[in-house]
C-alpha positions in Angstrom: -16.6 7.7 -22.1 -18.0 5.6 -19.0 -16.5 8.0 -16.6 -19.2 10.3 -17.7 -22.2 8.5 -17.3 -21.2 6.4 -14.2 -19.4 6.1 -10.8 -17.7 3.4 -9.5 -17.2 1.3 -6.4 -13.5 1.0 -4.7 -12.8 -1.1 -2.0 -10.1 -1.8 -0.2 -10.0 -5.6 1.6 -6.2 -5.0 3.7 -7.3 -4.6 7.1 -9.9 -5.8 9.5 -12.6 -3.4 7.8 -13.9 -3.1 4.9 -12.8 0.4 3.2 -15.3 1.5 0.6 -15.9 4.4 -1.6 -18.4 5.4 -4.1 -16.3 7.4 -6.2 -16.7 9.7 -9.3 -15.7 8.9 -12.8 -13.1 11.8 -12.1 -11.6 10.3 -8.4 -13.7 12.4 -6.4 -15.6 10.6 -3.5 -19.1 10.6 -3.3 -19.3 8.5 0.0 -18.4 6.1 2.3 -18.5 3.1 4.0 -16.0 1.6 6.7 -17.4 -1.5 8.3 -15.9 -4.8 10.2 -15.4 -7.6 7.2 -14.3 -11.2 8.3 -12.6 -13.9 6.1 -15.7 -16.4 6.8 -18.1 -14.1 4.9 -16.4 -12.2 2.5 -18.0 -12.0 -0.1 -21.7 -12.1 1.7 -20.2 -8.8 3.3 -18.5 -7.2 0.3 -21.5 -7.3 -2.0 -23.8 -6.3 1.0 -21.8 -2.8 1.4 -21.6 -2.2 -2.6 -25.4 -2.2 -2.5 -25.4 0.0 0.5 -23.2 2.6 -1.5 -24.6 2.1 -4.9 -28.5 2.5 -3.4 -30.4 5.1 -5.3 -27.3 5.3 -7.8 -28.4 3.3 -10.8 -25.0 4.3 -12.8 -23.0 2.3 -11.0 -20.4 1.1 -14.0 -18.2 -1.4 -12.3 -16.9 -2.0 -8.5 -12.9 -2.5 -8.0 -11.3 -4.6 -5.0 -8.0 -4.1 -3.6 -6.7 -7.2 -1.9 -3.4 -7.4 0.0 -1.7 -10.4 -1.8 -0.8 -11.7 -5.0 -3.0 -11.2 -7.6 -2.5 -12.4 -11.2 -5.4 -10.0 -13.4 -4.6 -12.1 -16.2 -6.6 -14.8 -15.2 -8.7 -13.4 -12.2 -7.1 -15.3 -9.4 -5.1 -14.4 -6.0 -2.3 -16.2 -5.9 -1.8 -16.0 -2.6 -2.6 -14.2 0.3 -1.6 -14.1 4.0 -4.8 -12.6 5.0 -7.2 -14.4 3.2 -7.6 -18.4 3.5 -7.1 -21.0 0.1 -10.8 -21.5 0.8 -12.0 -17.8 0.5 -8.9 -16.9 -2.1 -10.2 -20.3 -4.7 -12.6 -18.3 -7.2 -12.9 -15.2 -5.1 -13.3 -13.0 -8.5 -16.4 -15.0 -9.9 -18.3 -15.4 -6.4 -17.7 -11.5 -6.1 -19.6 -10.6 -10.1 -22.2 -13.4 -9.0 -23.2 -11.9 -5.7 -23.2 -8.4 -7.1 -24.3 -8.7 -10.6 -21.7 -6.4 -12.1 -18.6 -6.3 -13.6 -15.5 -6.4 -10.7 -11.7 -6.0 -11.3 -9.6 -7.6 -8.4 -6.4 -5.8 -8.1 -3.4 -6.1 -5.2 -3.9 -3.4 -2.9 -0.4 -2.0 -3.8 -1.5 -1.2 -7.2 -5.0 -0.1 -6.6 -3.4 2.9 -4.3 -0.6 3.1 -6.8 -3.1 4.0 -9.8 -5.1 6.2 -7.2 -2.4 8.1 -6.6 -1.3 8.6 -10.2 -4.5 9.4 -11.5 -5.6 12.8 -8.4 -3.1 12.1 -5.8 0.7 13.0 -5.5 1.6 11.0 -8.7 -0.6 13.1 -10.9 1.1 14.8 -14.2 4.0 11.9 -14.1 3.9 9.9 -17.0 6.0 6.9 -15.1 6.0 6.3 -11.3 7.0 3.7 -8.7 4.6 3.3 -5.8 5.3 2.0 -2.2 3.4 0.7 0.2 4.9 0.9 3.7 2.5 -0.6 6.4 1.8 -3.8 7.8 3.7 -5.6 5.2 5.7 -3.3 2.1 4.3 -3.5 -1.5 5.3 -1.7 -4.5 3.5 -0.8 -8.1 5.2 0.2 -11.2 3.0 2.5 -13.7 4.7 3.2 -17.3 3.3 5.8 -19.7 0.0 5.6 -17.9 -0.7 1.6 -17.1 0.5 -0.6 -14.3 3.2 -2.6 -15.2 2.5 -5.8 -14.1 5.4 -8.4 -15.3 5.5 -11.6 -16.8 3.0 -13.5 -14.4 1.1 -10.2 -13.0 3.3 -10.3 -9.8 5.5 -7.0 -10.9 6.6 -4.6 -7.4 7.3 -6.7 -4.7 9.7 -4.0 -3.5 9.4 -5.5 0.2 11.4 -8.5 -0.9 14.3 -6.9 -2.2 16.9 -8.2 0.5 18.8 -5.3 2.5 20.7 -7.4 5.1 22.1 -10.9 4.0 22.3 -11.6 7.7 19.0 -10.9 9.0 16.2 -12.5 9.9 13.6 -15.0 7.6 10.9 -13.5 5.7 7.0 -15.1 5.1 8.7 -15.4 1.4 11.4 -17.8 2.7 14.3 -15.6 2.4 16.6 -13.7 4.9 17.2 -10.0 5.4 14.5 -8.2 3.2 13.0 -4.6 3.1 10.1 -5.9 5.1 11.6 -7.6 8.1 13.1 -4.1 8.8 10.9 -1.7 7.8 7.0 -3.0 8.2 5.1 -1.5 10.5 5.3 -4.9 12.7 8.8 -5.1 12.1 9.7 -0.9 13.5 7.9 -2.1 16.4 10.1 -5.5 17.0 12.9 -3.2 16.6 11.7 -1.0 18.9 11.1 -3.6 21.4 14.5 -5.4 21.1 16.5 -2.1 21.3 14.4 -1.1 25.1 15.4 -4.5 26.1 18.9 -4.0 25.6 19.6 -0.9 26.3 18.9 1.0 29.6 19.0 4.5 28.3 15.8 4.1 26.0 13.9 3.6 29.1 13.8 7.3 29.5 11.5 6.4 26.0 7.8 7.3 26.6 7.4 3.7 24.8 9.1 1.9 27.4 5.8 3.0 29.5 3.5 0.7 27.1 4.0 -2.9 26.8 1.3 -3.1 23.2 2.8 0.0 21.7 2.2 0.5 17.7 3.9 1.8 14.7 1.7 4.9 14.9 2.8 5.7 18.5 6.4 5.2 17.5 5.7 7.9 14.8 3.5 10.1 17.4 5.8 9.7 20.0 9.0 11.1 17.0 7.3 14.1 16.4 6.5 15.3 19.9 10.2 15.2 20.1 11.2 11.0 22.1 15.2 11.2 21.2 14.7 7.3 20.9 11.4 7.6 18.9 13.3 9.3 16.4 16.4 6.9 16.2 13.9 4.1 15.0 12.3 6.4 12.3 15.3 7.9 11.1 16.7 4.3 10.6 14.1 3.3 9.1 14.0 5.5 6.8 17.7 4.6 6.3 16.4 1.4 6.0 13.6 2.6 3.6 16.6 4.6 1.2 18.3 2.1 0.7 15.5 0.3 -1.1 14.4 3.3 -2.9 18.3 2.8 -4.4 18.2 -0.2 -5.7 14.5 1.2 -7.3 15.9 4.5 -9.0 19.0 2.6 -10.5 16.8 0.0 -11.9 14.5 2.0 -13.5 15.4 5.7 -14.0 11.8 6.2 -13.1 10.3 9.7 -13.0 8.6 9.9 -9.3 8.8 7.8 -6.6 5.9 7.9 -4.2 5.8 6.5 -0.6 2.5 5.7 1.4 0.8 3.5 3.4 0.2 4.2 7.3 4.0 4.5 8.2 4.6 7.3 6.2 2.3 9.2 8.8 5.5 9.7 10.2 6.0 12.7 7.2 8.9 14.9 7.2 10.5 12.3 9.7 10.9 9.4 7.5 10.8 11.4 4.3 14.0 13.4 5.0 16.2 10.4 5.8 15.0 8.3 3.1 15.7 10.6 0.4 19.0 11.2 2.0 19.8 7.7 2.0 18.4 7.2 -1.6 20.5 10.4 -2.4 23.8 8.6 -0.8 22.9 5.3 -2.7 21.8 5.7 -5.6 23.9 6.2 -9.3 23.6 10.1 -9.3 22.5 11.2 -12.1 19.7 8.5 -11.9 18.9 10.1 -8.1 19.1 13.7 -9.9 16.2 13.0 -12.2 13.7 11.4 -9.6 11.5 13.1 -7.6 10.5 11.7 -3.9 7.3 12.1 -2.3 4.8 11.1 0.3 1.4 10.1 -0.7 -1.1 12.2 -0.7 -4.3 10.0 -0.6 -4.0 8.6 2.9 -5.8 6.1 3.8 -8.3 6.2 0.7 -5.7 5.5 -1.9 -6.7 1.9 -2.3 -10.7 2.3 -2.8 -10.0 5.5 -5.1 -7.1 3.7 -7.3 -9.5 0.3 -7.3 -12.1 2.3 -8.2 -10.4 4.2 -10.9 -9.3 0.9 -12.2 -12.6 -0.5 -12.3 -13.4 2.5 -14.2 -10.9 2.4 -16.9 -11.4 -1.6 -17.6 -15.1 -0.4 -18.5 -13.8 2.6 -20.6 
């Protein structure tokens, strides 16, 4: 098998650096790179840190790149992408093997992290799970008997766009009320700032001190105790339940796991999402799923792309 005989590059393309891992044939990483990437230069910049990483490795079997977007692995392409221009998306997969001179797999980033955490992280010994990805934006992965399940057109787990409230606000997909505008990481944080704006008794928040908080000081400021801190996260974790729901009563699946930088929030979040799912959801369907964080932190994409990589070589 290839996974004896060679690593494999992950890298993971969904923030302003460049996440990269030279990573075992058995998930284990070797090493690895974190450096600024920008749009412009992508692909200059991508192939420039897989040679840093695969330097004085001459089994390097294959590199795999998670991209935050649609991505169709049928036929090579993202589909779209609000991160990445139509310039830089237009035959990103064939510029990437030319520049590096071996084999790549493009993959969402959802799915990458999905895969890494069902092969060594907190999916592991499933045999079906449903991945989230809770951060910036909200992405989701579906893997049956061992393989992503992609759908019809490779598009398969955009659990951010299931809609929660009919009434709220537009999404970048053009409709109103879904999982992301309420539970992003961008979208905790407009919450946040709407709620200290309307109500006087938040000010006594250690938020209403900073004018750029984040979704990580949110979560920082919930588990050293902020009473209003911990009304955002427990509702969005409400927020987060409900969509979990809909996801166990559609497909009876085995283990749900959650990750992506939100969930650093842990036993915060975690709680009152499975209580909502748990209050939700058809019950014997909630009775047979397990919920859980991710265990892979931020390394889940690069692992997963790798592993990917690894298994299309296989």
């Amino acid at each position: 098998m290839a996974e004896s005989v060679a690593n494999f590059i992950g890298m993971d393309l969904s923030g302003p650096k460049v996440r990269a891992a030279l990573v075992s044939g058995e998930g284990r990483i070797l090493e690895r790179r974190e450096v600024p990437i920008s749009s412009e230069d992508l692909v200059a910049q991508v192939a420039e840190v897989g040679r840093e990483l695969g330097a004085g490795n001459a089994l390097v079997g294959a590199m795999g790149i998670g991209i935050p977007g649609l991505v169709n692995r049928q036929t090579d392409r993202v589909v779209a992408s609000r991160y990445l221009p139509a310039t830089v998306r237009e035959d990103l997969h064939s510029e990437f093997m030319r520049a590096t001179g071996i084999r790549i797999e493009l993959e969402n980033d959802a799915n990458a992290a999905a895969y890494g955490e069902y092969i060594v992280g907190a999916g592991r010994g499933s045999r079906d799970i449903f991945y989230m990805m809770i951060g910036a934006g909200i992405g989701g992965a579906i893997i049956f008997d061992g393989k992503l399940w992609i759908g019809a057109s490779g598009l398969a787990g955009e659990v951010g766009h299931i809609t929660i409230d009919t009434e709220g606000l537009e999404c970048v997909c053009g409709n109103t009320g879904c999982l992301e505008t309420l539970a992003s990481g961008p979208s905790i944080v407009r919450r946040a700032r709407e709620r200290l704006n309307r109500d006087s008794t938040s000010s006594l928040s250690k938020l209403a001190l900073h004018k750029d908080f984040t979704a990580a000081d949110i979560a920082h400021e919930a588990n050293e105790g902020d009473d209003f801190a911990l009304m955002m996260i427990e509702r969005t974790g409400k927020y987060i339940g409900t969509g979990v729901a809909s996801v166990i009563n559609l497909l009876n699946i085995e283990r749900i796991v959650l990750g992506g930088g939100v969930m650093d929030a842990g036993e915060l979040i975690l709680n009152p999402i499975i209580q909502e799912a748990k209050r939700r959801a058809f019950q014997p369907c909630f009775e047979a799923t397990r919920i859980v964080a991710a265990s892979l932190g931020p390394d889940a994409v690069a692992i997963g792309a790798a592993m990917l990589a690894r298994d299309a070589v296989g």
